[in-house]
LOVEXNU-543195 format. One line per 2 residues: their letters; for each residue x, y, z of C-alpha. Coordinates in steps of 0.001 Angstrom, whole numbers, padded with zeros to 6 digits. Example, Ala and Ser with C-alpha at 12.3 -4.5 7.8 and 13.67 -1.06 7.14 Angstrom:
// LOVEXNU-543195
as> 012300:-004500:007800  013670:-001060:007140
END
This chain:
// LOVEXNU-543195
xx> -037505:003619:-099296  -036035:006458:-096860
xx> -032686:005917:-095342  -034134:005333:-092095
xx> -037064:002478:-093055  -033863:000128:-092756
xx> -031182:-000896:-090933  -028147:-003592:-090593
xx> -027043:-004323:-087170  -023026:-004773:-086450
xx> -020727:-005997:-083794  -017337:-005452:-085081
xx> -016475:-009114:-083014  -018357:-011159:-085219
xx> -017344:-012801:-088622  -020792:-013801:-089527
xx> -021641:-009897:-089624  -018011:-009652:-091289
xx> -019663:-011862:-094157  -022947:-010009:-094424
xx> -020845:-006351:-094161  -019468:-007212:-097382
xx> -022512:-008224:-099094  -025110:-005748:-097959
xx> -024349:-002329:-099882  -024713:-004793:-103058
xx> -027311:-007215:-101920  -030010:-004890:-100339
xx> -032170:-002816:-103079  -032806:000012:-100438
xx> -030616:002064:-098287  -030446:000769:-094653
xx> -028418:002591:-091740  -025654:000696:-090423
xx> -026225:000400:-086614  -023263:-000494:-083900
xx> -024552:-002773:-081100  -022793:-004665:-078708
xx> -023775:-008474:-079764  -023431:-009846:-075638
xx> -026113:-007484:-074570  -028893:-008289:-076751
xx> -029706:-011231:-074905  -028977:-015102:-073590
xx> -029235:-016063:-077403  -026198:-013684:-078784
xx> -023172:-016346:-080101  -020492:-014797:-077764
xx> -018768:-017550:-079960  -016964:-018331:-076811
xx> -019098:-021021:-075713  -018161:-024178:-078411
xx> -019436:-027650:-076979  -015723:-028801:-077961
xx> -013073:-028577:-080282  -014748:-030351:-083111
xx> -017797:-027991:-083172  -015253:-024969:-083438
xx> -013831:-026226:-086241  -016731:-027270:-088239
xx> -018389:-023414:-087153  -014633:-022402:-088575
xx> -014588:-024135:-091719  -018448:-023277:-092212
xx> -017169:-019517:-092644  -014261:-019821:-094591
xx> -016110:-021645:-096978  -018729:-019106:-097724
xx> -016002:-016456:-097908  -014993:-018479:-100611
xx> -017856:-018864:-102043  -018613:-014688:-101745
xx> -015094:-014410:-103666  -013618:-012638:-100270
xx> -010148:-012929:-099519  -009406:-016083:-097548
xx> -010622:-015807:-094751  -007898:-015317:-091474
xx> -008536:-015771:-087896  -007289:-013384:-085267
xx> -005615:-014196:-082235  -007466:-013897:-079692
xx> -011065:-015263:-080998  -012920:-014460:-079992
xx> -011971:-011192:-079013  -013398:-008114:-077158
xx> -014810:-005191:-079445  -015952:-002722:-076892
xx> -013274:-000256:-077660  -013718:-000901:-081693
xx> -017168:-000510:-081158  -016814:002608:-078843
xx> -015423:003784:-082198  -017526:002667:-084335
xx> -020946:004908:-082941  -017872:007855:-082648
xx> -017003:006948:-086882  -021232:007406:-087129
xx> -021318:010420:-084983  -019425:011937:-088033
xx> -020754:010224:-090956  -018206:007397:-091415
xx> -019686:004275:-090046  -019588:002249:-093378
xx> -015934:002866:-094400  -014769:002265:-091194
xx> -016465:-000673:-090249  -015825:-002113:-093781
xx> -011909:-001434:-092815  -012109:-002914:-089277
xx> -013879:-006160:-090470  -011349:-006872:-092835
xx> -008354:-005834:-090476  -010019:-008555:-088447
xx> -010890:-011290:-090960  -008774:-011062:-093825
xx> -006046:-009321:-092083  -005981:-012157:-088911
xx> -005877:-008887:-086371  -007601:-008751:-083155
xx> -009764:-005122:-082713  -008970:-005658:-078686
xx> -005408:-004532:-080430  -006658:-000495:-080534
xx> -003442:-000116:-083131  -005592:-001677:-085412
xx> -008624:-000015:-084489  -006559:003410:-085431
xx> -005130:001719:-088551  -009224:001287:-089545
xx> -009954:004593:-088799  -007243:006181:-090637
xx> -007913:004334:-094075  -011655:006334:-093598
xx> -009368:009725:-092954  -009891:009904:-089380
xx> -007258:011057:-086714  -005964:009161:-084304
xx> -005789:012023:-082222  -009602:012117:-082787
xx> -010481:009220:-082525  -008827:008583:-078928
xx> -010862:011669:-077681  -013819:010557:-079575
xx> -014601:006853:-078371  -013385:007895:-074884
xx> -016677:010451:-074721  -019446:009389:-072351
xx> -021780:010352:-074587  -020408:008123:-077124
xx> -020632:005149:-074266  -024107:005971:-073737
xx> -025315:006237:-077303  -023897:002606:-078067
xx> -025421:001197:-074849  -029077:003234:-076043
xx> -029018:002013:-079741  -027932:-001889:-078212
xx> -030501:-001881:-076062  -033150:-000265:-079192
xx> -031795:-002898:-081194  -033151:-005565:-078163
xx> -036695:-003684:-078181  -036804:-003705:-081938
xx> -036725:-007934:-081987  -032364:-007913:-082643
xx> -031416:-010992:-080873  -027959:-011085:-082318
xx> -025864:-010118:-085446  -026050:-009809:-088095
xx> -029482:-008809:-088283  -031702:-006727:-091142
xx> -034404:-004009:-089969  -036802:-003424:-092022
xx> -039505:-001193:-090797  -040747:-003610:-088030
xx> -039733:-006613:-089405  -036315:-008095:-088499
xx> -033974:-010479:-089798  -031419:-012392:-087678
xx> -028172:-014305:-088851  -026096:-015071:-091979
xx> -028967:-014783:-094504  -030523:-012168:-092843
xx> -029582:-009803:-095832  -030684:-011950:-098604
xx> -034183:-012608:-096980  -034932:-008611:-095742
xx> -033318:-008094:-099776  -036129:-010270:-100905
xx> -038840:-008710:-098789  -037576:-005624:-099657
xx> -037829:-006164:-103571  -041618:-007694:-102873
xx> -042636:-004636:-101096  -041954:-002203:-102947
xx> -042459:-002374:-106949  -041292:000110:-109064
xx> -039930:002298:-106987  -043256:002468:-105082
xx> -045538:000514:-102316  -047318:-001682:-103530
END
């Protein structure tokens, strides 16, 4: 399968793509680009998680994750203050990481500033402190996610995401089939290992 035939759709805000970021280079049995999208612009159905019915559906949503990073052997699993928070400027810097070929380790260090680490990404300190465990400068990186053309290239592949059938994150592309939520990369893994056998289309 070519690197482009898949792809995993991130918002840097969400622990539920936190989860599947940690899973997916193991999980899926292809390649798949790793895509930044902004999760509140992909439609009404997005979990802005900011929208709990009360107090006692926020915690069970709460407990429901830390349990399965248990169960995925992460590190316990630490909320930042705020959450949610706002990831426009982590995700600003996430399409400039991709620009230069670091999306993964970055992304993989800004989830886990934000969920094992308890740090809000509205914090750009931490964004920085991300970006420099992937060897990129701070220097850089302020010039970089301040470009317009990085601002426009998130708001085109967010709204490609929307056209492709991404109603929220995480989410699995797989050709034209896609996969939405927190098994999204253990069901396009399983489609992905029935389509192609032995290395080959069936």
């Amino acid at each position: 399968m070519s690197s482009t035939a898949a792809a995993f759709y991130f918002d840097l805000a969400s622990p539920l793509a936190y989860l599947a970021a940690e899973r997916v280079l193991q999980v899926l049995p292809g390649a798949a680009e790793w895509q930044p999208v902004l999760a509140h612009q992909l439609g009404p159905t997005a979990d802005s998680f900011a929208a709990f019915r009360c107090e006692s559906d926020e915690d069970a949503f709460c407990e429901r994750v830390e349990r399965r990073a248990g169960e995925l052997g992460l590190q316990p699993l630490v909320w930042p203050t705020p959450f949610p928070f706002d990831s426009a400027a982590a995700m600003r810097t996430a399409t400039y990481a991709k620009s230069i070929g670091r999306t993964v380790p970055f992304a993989q260090a800004a989830f886990r500033q934000a969920f094992a680490g308890g740090h809000s990404l509205e914090d750009f300190d931490y964004v920085l402190i991300s970006a420099a465990a992937c060897e990129m400068h701070p220097q850089a990186v302020k010039a970089g996610m301040a470009l317009r053309s990085v601002r426009e290239e998130l708001r085109r592949s967010t709204a490609a995401a929307a056209s492709a059938g991404v109603t929220d994150v995480p989410a699995v592309r797989v050709r034209e089939r896609v996969w939405v939520g927190e098994q999204a990369v253990e069901e396009a893994a399983a489609h992905m290992r029935a389509e192609y056998v032995g290395g080959a289309p069936r």
